[in-house]
C-alpha positions as CSV (number, residue, x, y, z in Angstrom):
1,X,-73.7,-12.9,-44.8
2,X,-72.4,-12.6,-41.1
3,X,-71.0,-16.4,-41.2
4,X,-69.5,-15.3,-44.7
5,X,-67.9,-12.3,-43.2
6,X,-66.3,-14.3,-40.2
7,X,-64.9,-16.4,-42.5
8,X,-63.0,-14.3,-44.4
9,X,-61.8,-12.8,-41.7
10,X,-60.8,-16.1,-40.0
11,X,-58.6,-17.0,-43.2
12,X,-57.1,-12.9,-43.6
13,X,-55.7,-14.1,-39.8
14,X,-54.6,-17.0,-40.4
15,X,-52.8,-15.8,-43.6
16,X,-51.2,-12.6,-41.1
17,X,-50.2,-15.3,-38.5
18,X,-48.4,-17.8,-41.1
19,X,-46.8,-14.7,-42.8
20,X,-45.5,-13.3,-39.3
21,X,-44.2,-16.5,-38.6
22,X,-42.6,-17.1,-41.9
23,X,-41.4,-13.3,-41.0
24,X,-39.6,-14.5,-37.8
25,X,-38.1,-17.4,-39.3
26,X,-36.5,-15.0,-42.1
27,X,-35.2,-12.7,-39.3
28,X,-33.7,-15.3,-37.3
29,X,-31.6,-17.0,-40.4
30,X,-30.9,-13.4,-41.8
31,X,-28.9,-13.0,-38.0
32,X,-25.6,-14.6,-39.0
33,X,-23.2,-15.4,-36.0
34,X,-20.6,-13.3,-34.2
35,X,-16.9,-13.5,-36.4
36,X,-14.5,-14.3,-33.7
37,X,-11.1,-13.1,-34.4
38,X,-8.1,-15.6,-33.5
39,X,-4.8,-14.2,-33.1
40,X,-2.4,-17.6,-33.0
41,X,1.2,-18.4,-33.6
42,X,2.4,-19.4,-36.9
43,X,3.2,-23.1,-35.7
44,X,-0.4,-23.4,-34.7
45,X,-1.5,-23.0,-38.6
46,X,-2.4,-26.5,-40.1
47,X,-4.0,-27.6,-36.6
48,X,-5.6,-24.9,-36.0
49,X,-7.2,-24.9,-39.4
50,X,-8.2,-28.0,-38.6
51,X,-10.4,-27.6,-35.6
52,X,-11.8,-24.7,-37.1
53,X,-13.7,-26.3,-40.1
54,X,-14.4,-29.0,-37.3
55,X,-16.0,-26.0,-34.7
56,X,-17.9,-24.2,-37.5
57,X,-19.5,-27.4,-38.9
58,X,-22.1,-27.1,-35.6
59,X,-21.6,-23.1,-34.7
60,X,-23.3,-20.4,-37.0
61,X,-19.7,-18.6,-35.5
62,X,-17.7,-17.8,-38.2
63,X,-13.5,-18.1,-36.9
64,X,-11.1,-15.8,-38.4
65,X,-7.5,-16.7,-37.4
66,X,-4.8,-14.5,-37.8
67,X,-1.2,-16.4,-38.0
68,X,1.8,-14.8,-37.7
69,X,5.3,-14.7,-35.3
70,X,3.6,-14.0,-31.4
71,X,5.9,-10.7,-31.3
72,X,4.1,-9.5,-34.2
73,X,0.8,-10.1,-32.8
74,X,1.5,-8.9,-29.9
75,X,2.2,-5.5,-31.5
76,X,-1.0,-5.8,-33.8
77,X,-2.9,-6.1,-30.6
78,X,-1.2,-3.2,-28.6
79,X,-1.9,-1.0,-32.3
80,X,-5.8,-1.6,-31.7
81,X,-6.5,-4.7,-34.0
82,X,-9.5,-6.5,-33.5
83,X,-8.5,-9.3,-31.4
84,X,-10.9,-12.2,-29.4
85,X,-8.7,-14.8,-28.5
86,X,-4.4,-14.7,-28.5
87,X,-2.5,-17.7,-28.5
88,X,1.2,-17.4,-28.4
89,X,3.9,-19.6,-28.5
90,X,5.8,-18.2,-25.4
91,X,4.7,-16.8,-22.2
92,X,6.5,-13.7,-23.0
93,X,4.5,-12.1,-25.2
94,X,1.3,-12.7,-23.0
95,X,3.0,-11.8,-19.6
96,X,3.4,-8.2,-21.5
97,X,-0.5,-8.3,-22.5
98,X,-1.7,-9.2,-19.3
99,X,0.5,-6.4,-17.5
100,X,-1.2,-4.1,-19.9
101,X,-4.3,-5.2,-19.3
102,X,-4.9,-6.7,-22.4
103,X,-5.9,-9.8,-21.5
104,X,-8.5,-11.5,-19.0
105,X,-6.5,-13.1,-16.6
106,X,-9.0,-15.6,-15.3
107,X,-9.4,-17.3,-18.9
108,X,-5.5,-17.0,-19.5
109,X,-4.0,-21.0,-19.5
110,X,-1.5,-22.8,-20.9
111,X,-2.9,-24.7,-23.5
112,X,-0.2,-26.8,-25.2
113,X,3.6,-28.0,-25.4
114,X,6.0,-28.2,-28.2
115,X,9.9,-29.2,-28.4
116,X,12.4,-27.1,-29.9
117,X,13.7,-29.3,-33.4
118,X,17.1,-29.0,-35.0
119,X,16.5,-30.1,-39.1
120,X,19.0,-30.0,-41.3
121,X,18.7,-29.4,-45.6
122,X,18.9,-33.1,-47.7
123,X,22.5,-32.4,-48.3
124,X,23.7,-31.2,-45.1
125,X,22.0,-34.4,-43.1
126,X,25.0,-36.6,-43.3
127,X,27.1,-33.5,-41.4
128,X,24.5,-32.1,-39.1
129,X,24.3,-34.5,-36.3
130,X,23.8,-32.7,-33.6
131,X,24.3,-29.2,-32.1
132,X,27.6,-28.9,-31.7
133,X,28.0,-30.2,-35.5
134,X,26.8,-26.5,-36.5
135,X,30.2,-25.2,-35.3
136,X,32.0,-27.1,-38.3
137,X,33.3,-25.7,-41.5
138,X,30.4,-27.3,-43.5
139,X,27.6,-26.0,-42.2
140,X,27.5,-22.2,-43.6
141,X,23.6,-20.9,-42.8
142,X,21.8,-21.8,-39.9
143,X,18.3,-20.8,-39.9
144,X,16.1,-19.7,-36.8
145,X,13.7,-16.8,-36.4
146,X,13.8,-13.6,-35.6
147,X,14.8,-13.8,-31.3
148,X,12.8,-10.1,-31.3
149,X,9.7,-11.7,-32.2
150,X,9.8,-15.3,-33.1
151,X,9.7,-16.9,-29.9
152,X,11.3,-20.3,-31.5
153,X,14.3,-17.8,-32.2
154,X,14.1,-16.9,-28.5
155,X,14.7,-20.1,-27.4
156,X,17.1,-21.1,-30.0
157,X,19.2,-17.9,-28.7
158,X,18.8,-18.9,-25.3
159,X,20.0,-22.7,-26.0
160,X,22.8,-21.6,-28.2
161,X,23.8,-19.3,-24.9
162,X,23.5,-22.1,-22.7
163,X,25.5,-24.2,-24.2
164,X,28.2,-21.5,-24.5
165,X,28.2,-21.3,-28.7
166,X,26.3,-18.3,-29.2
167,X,28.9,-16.0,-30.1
168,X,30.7,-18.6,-32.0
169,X,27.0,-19.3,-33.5
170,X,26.2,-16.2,-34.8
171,X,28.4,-15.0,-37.9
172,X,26.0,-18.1,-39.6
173,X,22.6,-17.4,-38.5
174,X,20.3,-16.1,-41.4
175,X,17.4,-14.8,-39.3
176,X,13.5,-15.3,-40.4
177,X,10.3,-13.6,-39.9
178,X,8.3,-16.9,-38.6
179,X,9.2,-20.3,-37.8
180,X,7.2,-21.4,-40.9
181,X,9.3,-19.1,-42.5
182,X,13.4,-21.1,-40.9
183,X,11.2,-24.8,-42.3
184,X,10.8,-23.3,-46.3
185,X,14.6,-22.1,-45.6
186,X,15.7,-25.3,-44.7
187,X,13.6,-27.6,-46.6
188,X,14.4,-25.7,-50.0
189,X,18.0,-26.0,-49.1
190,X,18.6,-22.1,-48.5
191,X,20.1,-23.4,-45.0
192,X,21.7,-25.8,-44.2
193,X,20.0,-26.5,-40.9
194,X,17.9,-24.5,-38.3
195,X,15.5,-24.6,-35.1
196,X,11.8,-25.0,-35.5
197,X,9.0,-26.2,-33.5
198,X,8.9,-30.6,-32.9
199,X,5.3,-30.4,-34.7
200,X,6.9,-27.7,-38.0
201,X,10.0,-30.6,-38.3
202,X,6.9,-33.0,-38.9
203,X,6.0,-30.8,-42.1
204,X,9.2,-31.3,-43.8
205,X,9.3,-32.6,-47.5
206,X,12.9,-32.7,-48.4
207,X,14.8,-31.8,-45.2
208,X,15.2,-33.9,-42.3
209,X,14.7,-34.1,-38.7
210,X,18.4,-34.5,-36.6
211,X,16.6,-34.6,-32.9
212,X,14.9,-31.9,-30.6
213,X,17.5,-29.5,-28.8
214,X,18.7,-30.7,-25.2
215,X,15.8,-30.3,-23.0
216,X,18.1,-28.5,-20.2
217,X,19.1,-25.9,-22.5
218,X,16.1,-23.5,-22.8
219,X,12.7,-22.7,-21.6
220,X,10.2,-25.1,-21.7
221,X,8.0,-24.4,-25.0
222,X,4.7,-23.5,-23.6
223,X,1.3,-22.2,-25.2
224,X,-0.4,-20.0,-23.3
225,X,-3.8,-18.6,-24.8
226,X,-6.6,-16.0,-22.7
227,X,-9.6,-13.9,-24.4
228,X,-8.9,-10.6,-24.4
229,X,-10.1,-7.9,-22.2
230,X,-11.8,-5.6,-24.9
231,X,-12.5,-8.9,-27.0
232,X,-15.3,-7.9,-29.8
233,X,-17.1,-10.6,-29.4
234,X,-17.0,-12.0,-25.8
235,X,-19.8,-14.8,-25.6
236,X,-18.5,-16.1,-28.9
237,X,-15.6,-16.2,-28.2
238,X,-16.1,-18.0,-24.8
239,X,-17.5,-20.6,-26.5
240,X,-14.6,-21.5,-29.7
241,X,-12.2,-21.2,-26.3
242,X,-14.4,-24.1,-24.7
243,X,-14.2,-25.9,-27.8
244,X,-10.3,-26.2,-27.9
245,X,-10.4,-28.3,-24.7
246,X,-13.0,-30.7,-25.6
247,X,-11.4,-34.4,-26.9
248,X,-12.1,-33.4,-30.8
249,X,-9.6,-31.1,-30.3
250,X,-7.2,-32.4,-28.4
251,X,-7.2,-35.2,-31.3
252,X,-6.4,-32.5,-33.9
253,X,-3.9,-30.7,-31.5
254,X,-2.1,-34.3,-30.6
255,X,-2.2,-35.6,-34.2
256,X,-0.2,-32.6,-35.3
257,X,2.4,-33.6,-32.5
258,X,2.1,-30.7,-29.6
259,X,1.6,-32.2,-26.0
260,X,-2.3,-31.0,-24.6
261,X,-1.2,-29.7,-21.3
């Protein structure tokens, strides 16, 4: 009876031990990984996508990227948004962070380079050579962004000033939200030419790409990206911002056409 007894008793804990660690098992795939919010600019869409299907293919992380002009970001983040990790297309727009606090300085870096692009429409390619070809009586809308927020409008205006043309630039500037936004205008034809990014000229379907903007003429297109100071998720984030320097990246980020700096 006793040896009966022990033995039931020897299966009930075995039973309560497999169950417990079935139990933990459940627990530990129930706990899903941090969502990491990515602030980027527009430009950065199609690469960016990229690399995060790549990252999330090993991480239980799940990325959420936010892409939009850096201005507007930049506001989103000073109104409280969630925000992990910035990247914006100008140093601008980070410097004004940073002062603020916003940002922890001893992850900020530049990341990556771009060119600034002049593309022209399919009928306007023939006319638009260059630059100074804008001032001519056929080219009647010139596309760029928004110089408030879009930082490729920024340097557009800056290089239209440096070359001493912005004033007679601007009665034909149609002005857009995003850069994304100056490559539909142009590639459907609702401009005749305009200023993006090197790597959004490699997008076009119909347009076509004249030849980046003198290098002399305006600030050098840098990426600089940080993790933010109140970032929700700071471990997480830490570790997507490692991956975007490792070599599967930089593939992604080179293949799309911006220089890894």
């Amino acid at each position: 009876m006793k040896k009966r007894i022990g033995m039931v008793f020897a299966v009930c804990l075995i039973f309560t031990m497999v169950l417990a660690g079935c139990g933990g098992n459940a627990r530990q795939q129930e706990q899903p990984g941090a969502e990491v919010h990515v602030f980027a600019a527009a430009s950065l869409t199609d690469c960016l996508n990229e690399i995060i299907t790549l990252y999330q293919e090993d991480s239980s992380n799940t990325i959420v990227s936010v892409y939009e002009a850096s201005g507007t970001l930049k506001k989103q983040i000073e109104e409280g948004a969630d925000c992990d990790i910035f990247i914006s297309a100008n140093q601008k727009h980070m410097d004004t962070l940073e002062e603020a606090g916003a940002v922890n300085s001893e992850t900020r870096k530049d990341l990556l380079g771009n060119a600034l692009t002049l593309i022209a429409s399919a009928e306007k390619a023939e006319v638009v050579t260059d630059v100074q070809a804008l001032l001519g009586d056929d080219v009647e809308l010139i596309a760029i962004g928004e110089p408030t927020d879009v930082p490729a409008g920024q340097y557009a205006q800056e290089m239209f000033e440096n070359l001493g043309i912005w004033d007679e630039i601007q009665p034909k500037l149609v002005y857009a939200k995003n850069v994304r936004a100056v490559l539909e205008y142009v590639d459907g034809g609702d401009a005749d030419a305009g200023f993006v990014y090197h790597t959004d000229a490699m997008l076009l379907e119909e347009g076509v790409i004249i030849g980046d903007a003198p290098a002399d003429s305006y600030t050098a297109v840098n990426y600089p990206s940080a993790i933010m100071t109140e970032a929700p998720q700071p471990e997480a984030a830490a570790d997507f911002y490692a991956f975007l320097t490792t070599d599967a990246a930089k593939a992604v980020f080179e293949k799309y056409g911006f220089t890894v700096l």
